[in-house]
C-alpha positions in Angstrom: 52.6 97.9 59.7 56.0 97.5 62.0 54.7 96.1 65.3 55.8 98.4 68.2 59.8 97.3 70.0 57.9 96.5 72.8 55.9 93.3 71.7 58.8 92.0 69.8 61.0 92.6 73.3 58.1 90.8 75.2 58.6 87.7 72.8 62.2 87.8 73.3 62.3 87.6 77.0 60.3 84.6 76.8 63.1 82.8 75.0 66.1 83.2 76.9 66.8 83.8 80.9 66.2 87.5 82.6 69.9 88.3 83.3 70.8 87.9 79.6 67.5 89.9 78.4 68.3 92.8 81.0 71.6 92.8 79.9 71.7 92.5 76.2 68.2 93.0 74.7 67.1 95.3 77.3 69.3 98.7 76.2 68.2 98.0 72.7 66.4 100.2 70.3 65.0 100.4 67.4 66.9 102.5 65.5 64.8 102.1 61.5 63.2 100.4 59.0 63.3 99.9 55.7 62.1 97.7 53.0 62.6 94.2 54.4 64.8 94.8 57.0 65.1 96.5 60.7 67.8 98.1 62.2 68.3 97.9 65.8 70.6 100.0 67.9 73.0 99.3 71.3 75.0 101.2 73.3 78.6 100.4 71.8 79.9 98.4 69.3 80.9 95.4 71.6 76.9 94.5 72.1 76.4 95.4 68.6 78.6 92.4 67.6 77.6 90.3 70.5 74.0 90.9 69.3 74.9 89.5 66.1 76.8 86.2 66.9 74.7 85.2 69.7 70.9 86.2 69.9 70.7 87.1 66.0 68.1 83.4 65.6 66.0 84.2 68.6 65.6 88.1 67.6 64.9 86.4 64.0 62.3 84.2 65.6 60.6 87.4 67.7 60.2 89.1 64.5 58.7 86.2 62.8 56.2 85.9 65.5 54.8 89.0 64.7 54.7 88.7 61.3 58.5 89.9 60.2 60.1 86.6 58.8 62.9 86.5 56.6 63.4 90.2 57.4 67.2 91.2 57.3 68.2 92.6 60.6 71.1 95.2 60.7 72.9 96.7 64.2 74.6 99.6 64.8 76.2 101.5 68.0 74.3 104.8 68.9 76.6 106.0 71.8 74.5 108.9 72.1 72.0 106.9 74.3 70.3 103.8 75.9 67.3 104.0 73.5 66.5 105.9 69.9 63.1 106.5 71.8 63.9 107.3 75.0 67.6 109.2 74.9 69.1 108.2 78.1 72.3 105.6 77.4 72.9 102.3 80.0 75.1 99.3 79.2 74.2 97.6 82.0 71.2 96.3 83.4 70.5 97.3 87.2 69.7 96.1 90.1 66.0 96.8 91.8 66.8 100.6 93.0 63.9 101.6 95.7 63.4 105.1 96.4 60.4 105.9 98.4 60.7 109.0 97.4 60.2 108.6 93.9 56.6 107.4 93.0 57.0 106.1 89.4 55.8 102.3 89.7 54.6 100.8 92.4 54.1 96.8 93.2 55.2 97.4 96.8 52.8 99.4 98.8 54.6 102.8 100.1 57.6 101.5 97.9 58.3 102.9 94.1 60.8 100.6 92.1 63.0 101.7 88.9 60.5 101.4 86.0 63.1 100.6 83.2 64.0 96.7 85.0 65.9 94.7 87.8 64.8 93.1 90.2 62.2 93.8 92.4 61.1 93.3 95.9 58.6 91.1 96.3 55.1 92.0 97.9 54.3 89.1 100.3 58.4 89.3 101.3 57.6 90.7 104.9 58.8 90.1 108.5 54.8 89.9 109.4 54.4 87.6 106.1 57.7 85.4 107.9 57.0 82.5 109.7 59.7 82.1 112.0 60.6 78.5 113.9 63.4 77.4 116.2 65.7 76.7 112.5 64.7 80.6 111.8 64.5 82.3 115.0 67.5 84.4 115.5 67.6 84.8 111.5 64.3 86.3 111.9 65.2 88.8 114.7 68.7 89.9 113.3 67.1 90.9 109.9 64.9 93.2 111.6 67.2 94.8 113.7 69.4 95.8 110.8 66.2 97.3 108.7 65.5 99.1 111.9 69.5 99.8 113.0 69.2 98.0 116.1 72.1 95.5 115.0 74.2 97.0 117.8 76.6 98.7 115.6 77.4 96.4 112.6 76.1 97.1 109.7 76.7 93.8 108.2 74.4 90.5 108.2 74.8 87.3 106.6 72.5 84.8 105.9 73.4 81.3 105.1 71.4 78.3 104.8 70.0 75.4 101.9 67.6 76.8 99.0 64.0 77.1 99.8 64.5 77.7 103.7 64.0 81.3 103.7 66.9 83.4 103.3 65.4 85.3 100.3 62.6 86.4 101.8 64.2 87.5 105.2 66.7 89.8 103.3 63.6 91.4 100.8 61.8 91.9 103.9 65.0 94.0 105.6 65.1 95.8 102.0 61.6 96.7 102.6 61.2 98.0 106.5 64.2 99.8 105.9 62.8 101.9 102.6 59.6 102.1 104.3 61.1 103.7 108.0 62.4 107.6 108.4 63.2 108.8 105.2 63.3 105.8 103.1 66.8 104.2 102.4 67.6 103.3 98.7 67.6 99.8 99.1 70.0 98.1 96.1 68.6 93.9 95.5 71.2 91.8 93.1 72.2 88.4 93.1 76.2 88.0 92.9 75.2 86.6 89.6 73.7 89.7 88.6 76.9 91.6 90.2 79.2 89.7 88.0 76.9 90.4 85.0 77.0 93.7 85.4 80.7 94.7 86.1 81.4 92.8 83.1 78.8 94.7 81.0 80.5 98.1 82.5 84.6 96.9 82.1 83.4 96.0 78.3 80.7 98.8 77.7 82.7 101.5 79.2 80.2 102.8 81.9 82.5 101.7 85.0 81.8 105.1 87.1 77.8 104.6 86.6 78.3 100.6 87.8 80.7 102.2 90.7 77.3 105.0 91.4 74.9 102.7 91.6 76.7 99.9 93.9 77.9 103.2 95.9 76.6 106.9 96.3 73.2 105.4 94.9 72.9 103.3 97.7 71.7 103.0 101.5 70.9 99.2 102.3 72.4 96.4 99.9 71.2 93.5 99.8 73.4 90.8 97.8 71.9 86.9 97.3 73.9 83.8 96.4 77.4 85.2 97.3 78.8 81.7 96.5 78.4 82.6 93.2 81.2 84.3 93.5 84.0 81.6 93.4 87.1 82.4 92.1 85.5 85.7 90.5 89.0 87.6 91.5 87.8 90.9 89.7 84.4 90.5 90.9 85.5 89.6 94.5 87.9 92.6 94.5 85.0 95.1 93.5 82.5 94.3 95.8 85.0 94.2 99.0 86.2 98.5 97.7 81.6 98.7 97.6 81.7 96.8 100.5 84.1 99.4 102.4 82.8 102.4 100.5 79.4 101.7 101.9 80.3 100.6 105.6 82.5 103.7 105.8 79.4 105.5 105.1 77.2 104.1 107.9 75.0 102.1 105.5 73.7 98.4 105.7 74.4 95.3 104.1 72.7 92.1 103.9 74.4 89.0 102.1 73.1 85.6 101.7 74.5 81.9 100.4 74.3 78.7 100.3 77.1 78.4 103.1 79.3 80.5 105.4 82.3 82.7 104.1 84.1 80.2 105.7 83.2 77.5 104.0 83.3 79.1 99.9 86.4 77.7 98.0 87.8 80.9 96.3 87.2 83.5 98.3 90.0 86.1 98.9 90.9 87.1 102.2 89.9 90.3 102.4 86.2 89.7 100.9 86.3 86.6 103.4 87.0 88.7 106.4 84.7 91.6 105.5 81.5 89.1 105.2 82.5 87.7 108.8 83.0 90.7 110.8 79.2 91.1 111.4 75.8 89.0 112.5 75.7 85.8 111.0 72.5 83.5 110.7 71.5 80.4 109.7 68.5 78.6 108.6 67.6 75.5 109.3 64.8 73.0 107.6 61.5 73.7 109.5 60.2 71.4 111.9 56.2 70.2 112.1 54.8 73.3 114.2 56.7 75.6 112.0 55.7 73.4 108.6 51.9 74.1 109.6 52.7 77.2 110.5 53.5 78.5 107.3 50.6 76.0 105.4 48.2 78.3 107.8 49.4 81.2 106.3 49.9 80.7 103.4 46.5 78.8 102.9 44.7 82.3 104.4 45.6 83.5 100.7 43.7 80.7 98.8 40.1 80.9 97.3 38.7 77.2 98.8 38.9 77.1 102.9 41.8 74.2 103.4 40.5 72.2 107.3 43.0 72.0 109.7 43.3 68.3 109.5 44.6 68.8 105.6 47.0 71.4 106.8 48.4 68.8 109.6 48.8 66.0 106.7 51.0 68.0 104.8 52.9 69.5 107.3 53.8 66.0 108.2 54.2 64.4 104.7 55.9 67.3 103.0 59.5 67.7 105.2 62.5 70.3 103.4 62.4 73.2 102.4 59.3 75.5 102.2 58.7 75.8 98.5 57.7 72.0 98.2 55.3 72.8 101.3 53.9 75.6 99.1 54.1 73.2 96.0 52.0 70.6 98.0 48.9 73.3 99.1 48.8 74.6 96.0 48.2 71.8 94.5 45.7 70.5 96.4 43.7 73.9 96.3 44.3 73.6 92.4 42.7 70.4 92.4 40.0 71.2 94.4 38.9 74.6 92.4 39.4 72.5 89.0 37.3 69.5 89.9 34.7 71.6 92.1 35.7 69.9 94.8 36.0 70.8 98.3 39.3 70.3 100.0 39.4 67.7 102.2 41.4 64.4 103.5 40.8 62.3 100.7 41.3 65.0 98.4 44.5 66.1 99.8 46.0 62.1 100.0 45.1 61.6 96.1 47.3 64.6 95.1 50.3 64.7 98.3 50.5 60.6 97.8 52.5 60.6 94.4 54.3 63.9 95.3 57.8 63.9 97.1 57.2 63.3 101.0 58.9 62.4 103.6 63.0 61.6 102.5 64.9 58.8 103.9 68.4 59.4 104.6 70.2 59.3 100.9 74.0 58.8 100.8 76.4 60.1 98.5 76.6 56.2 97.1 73.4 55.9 96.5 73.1 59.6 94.5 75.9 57.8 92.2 74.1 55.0 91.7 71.2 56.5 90.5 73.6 59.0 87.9 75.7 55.8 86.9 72.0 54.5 85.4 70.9 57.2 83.9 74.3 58.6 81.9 76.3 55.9 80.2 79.3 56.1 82.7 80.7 54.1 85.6 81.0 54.6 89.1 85.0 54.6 88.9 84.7 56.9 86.0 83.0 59.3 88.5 85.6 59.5 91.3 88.7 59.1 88.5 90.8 62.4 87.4 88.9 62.0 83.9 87.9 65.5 82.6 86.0 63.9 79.4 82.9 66.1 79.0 81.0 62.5 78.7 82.0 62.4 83.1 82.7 65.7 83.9 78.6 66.3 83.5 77.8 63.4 85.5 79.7 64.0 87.8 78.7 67.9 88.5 75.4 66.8 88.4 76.0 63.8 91.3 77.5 66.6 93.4 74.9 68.7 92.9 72.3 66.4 94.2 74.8 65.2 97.2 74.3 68.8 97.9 70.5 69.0 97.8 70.0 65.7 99.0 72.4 65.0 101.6 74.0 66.6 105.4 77.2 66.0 104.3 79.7 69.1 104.2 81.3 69.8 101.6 84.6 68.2 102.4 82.5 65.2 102.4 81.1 65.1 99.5 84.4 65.7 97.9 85.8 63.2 99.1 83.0 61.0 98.3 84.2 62.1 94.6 88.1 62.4 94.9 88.0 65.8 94.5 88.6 69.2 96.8 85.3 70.7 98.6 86.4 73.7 96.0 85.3 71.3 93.0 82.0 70.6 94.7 81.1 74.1 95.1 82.3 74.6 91.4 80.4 71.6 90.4 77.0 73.2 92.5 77.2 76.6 90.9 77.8 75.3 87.5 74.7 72.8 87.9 72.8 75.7 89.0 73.8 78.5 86.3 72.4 75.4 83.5 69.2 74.9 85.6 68.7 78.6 85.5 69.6 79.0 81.8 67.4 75.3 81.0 70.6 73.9 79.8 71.9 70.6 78.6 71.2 69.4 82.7 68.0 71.4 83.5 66.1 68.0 82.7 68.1 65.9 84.0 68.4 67.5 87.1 64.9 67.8 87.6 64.6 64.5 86.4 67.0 62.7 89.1 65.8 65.1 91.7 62.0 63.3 91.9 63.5 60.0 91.5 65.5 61.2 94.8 62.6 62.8 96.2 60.5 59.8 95.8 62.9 57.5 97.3 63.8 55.7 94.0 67.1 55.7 94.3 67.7 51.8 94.7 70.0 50.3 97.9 73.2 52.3 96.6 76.5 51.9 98.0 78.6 53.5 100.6 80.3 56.9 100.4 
């Protein structure tokens, strides 16, 4: 008996990373079988072929898990639609698309997201949920006033600020007061990445108008993350700044985020540069102590073993950074605690936060190349030299990439620490990133070198 699309879909998106499953495996079908083989169906013959030379051996290895090896595969475009089953055509994947007024799933209370994928706005992502500190403050209070158009007429907000500080849920909680208040906006949630993906998907898949619709007419209050992604994306950049207008003209709202200012991403033309600067901008900040517990309280409220203030206070002060390795920290100590049958306390908490990353001392840009020169087989002078050998160029996106995590130093800094522009650096960062994302060739390593950071064994190190 042919197991159903469905479970051999589930197996696939295991393998490989969201934005290439909701863009390539996603608007698949199957079309038919036969004896010994399958035929699966895409929109237009471009996927068809890209099916084919690129995830042919993991759609081989789905099949195989449910009982289908050696089984000849065979694709074919059906323009007619999306789906044999379902009729309804889509080259692209889409964005999460919230419509209040359209109850058809529904993770969010009051909120009903698009059924067939995307992203989605996150439950717990709330301005109540938000635990807001002196770094996060005016963040905090300019994300609501544009869910509840109290900006003072912009419609614009950027966030900027390090990973794990907050940005993310600041912008999902806008997204959701605003689709929650009068008659529900359509709030539109992509990442740059996801942007890029998909007018891409459209240019090559002919469905342009339907990417134009959705970014446009479809859309109330968009929220955009990671919009340094979008360095030296010219086509990209030039798309979103006519959405960007479209949308503004239109008395609607927009909320960006990135790593750094407009300002401050290499790449950016002028007019996309200005139109992200001409409204609120925030920053966020690492959290201090009060804030840290803060958000351990909170979070801790959710666990099933009590956690004593005196554990929450530990932490607070051990774990420093961003919030995620806060959360890492409770978690694991409440892990520990259910597993062993345990209650939480001090002792408890030391024997798991003691070997985790705690409290960083200042690392310097030397030190970060240090600690690459011993784990690649390459030389410091290799590193800051105009070599563009694969065997360097890794290393050295990598040692940027942790200068970046790991250090204050602005960008034009850590260039120069390198002998290269602050435009290679943030070319360097999002190339690190996309790898870590996909678990490429330096999703190890960077995970890797990041503990040996975090736990302070980097070594003396040199100067900048």
């Amino acid at each position: 008996m042919m197991p159903s699309w469905e479970k051999i879909r589930r197996r696939i998106r295991e393998r490989i990373p969201e934005h290439c499953y909701r863009m390539w495996i996603e608007p698949v079908a199957l079309a038919g079988t036969g004896p010994g083989s399958v035929t699966l169906a895409s929109p237009n013959a471009f996927m068809s072929r890209r099916l084919e030379t690129v995830y042919l051996p993991v759609i081989r290895e789905a099949l195989a898990g449910e009982g289908l090896a050696g089984v000849r595969v065979r694709f074919t475009a059906q323009a007619g639609g999306r789906k044999a089953d379902q009729g309804k055509a889509e080259a692209a994947p889409e964005p999460a698309v919230v419509r209040r007024q359209r109850p058809v799933q529904q993770p969010l209370p009051g909120l009903a997201v698009r059924a067939a994928g995307g992203r989605v706005l996150k439950e717990s992502f709330t301005f109540d949920r938000f635990v807001r500190g002196k770094h996060s403050e005016f963040a905090f209070y300019a994300a609501r006033a544009m869910a509840r158009d109290e900006a003072g007429g912009t419609g614009v907000l950027y966030l900027s600020g390090k990973t794990g500080l907050g940005k993310t849920h600041l912008a999902q909680a806008a997204g959701q007061a605003a689709a929650q208040a009068g008659q529900g906006a359509r709030v539109v949630y992509a990442t740059a990445e996801d942007f890029t993906n998909e007018l891409v998907a459209s240019l090559k898949g002919g469905t342009v108008a339907r990417f134009k619709d959705r970014y446009r007419t479809e859309c109330d209050f968009l929220i955009l993350e990671d919009v340094h992604f979008l360095t030296g994306k010219e086509a990209t950049q030039k798309e979103l700044a006519a959405a960007f207008d479209y949308l503004l003209d239109a008395d609607k709202k927009l909320v960006f985020s990135g790593g750094m200012g407009p300002d401050d991403i290499p790449g950016l033309n002028d007019r996309l540069r200005s139109r992200l600067s001409m409204g609120l901008a925030a920053g966020i900040g690492a959290p201090d102590f009060e804030t840290r517990a803060g958000i351990l309280r909170d979070k801790a409220r959710g666990l099933d073993v009590p956690v004593p203030g005196d554990v929450v206070s530990y932490i607070a002060e051990e774990i420093e950074g961003d919030v995620r390795r806060l959360e890492s920290a409770l978690f694991s100590v409440a892990a520990k605690a259910r597993f062993a049958g345990l209650r939480v306390d001090m002792a408890l908490a030391r024997s798991v936060v003691e070997p985790m990353p705690r409290r960083q001392k200042r690392i310097t840009a030397g030190q970060i190349t240090d600690l690459v020169c011993r784990a690649f087989p390459v030389t410091r002078e290799e590193l800051v030299s105009r070599s563009r050998k694969q065997r360097v160029v890794k290393p050295r996106q990598l040692a940027m990439f942790l200068a970046r995590q790991y250090t204050d130093l602005p960008l034009k800094e850590i260039g120069r620490a390198f002998n290269r522009y602050h435009a290679t650096v943030v070319h360097a960062v999002n190339a690190v990133e996309k790898e870590i994302r996909q678990r490429g060739v330096l999703y190890e390593q960077a995970g890797y070198l990041g503990k040996q950071i975090e736990q302070g064994r980097t070594g003396p190190g040199r100067a900048a």
